[in-house]
Backbone as numpy.savetxt, mean C-alpha at the origin, in Angstrom:
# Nx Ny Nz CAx CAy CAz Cx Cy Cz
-7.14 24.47 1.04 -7.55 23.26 0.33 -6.49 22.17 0.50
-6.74 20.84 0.70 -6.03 19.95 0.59 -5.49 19.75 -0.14
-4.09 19.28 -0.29 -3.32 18.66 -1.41 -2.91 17.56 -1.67
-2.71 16.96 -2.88 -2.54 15.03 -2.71 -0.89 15.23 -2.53
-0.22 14.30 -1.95 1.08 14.15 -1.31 1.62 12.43 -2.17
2.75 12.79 -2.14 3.46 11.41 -2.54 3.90 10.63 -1.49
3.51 9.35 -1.35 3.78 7.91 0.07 4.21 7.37 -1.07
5.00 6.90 0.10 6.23 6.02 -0.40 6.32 4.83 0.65
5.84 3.62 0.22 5.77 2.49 0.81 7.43 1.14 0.85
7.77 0.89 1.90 8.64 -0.42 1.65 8.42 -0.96 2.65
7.69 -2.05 2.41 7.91 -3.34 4.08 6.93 -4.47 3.38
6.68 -4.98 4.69 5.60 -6.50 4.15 4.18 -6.44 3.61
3.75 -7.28 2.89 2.27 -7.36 2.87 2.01 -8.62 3.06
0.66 -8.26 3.93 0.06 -9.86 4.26 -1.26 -9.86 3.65
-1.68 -11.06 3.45 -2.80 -12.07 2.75 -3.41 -13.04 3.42
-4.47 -12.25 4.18 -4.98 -12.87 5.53 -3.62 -13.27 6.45
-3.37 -12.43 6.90 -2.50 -12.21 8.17 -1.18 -12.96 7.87
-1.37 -13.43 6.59 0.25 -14.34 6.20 0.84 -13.46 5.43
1.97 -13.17 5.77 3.16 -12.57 5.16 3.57 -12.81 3.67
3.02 -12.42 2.56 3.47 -12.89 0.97 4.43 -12.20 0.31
4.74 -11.06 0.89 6.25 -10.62 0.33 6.82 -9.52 1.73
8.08 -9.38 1.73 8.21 -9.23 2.94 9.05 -7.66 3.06
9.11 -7.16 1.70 9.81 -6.08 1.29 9.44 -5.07 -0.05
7.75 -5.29 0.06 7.05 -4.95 -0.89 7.59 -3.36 -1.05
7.91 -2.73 -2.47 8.07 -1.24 -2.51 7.26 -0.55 -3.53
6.42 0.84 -3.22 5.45 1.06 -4.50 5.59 2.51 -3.41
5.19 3.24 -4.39 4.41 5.05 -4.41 3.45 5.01 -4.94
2.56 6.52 -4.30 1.46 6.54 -5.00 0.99 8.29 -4.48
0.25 8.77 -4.99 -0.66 9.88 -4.46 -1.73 9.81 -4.10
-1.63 10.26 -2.61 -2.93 10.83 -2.24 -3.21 11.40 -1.05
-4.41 11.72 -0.62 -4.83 13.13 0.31 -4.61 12.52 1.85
-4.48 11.51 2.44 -4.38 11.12 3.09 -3.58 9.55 2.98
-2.98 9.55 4.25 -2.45 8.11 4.56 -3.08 6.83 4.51
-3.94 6.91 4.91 -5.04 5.66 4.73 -5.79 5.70 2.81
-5.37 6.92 2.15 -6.21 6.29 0.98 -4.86 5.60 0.61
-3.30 6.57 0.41 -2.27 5.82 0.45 -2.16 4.27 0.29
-2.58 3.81 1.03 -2.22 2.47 1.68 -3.52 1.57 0.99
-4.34 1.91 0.87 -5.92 1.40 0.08 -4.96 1.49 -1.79
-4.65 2.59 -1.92 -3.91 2.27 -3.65 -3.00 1.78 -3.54
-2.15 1.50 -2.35 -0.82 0.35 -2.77 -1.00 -0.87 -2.53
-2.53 -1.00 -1.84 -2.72 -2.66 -1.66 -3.72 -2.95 -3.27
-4.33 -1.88 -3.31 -5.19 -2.45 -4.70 -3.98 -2.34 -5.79
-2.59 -1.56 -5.62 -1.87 -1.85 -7.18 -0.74 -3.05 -6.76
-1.03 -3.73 -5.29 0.01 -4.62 -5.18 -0.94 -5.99 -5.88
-2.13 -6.24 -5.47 -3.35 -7.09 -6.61 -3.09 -6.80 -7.41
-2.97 -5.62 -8.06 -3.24 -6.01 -9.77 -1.88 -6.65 -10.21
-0.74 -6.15 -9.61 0.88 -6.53 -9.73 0.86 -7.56 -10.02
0.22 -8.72 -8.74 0.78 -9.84 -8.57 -0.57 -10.80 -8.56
-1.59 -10.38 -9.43 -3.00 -11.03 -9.75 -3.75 -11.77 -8.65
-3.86 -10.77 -7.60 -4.53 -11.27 -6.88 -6.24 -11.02 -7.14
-7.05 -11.70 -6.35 -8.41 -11.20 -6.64 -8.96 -9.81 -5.80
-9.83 -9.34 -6.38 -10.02 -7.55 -6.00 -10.55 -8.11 -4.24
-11.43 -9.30 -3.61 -11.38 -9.49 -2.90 -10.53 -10.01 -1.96
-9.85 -10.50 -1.87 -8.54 -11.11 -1.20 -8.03 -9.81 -0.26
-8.07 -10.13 1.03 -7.69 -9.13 2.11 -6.19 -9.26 2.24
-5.74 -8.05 1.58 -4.03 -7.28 1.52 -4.04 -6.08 2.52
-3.20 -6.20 3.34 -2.94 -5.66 4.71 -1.84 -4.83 4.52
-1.73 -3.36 4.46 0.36 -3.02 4.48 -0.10 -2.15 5.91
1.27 -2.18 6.61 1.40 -1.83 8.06 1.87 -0.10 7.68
1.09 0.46 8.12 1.54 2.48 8.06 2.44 2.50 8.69
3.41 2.12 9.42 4.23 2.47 9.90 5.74 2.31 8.63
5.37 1.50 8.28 6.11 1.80 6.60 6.09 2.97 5.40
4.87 3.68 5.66 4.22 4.02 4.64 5.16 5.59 5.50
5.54 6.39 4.17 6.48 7.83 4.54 5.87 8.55 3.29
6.15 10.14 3.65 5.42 10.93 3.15 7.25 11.54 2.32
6.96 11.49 0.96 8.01 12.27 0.15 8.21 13.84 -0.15
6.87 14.32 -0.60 6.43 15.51 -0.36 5.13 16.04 -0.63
C-alpha cells in the first residue's frame, strides 16, 4: 500500500509565468510529488490571498522528499 511522504519545498513561485516570491518555503504530505506541489501552491493562495483561480506554478525540481 502506498504511503503519504513529507515534501519539502524552497524556491520560486510564479503567477502566470511572473516570478512573485523567489524563495517560497512550505511542507506538506502526500502520496505523490505532483499532489505535493498542487497543496503547496493551493496553501501558498491561501497564505498570501490569492484567488483559488489564479495560476501558481512551483518548479519540482525544488520540491525534496524528507521521509
Amino acid at each position: 500500500m502506498n504511503e503519504k511522504k513529507r515534501y519539502s519545498y524552497a524556491g520560486p513561485v510564479r503567477l502566470y509565468n511572473k516570478i512573485v516570491d523567489h524563495n517560497y518555503k512550505g511542507e506538506t504530505m502526500a502520496f505523490t510529488p505532483q499532489k505535493a506541489l498542487s497543496n503547496l501552491a493551493w496553501r501558498f493562495k491561501q497564505d498570501y490571498h490569492y484567488n483559488d483561480l489564479d495560476k501558481i506554478e512551483l518548479d519540482k525540481k525544488y520540491l525534496s522528499v524528507l521521509y
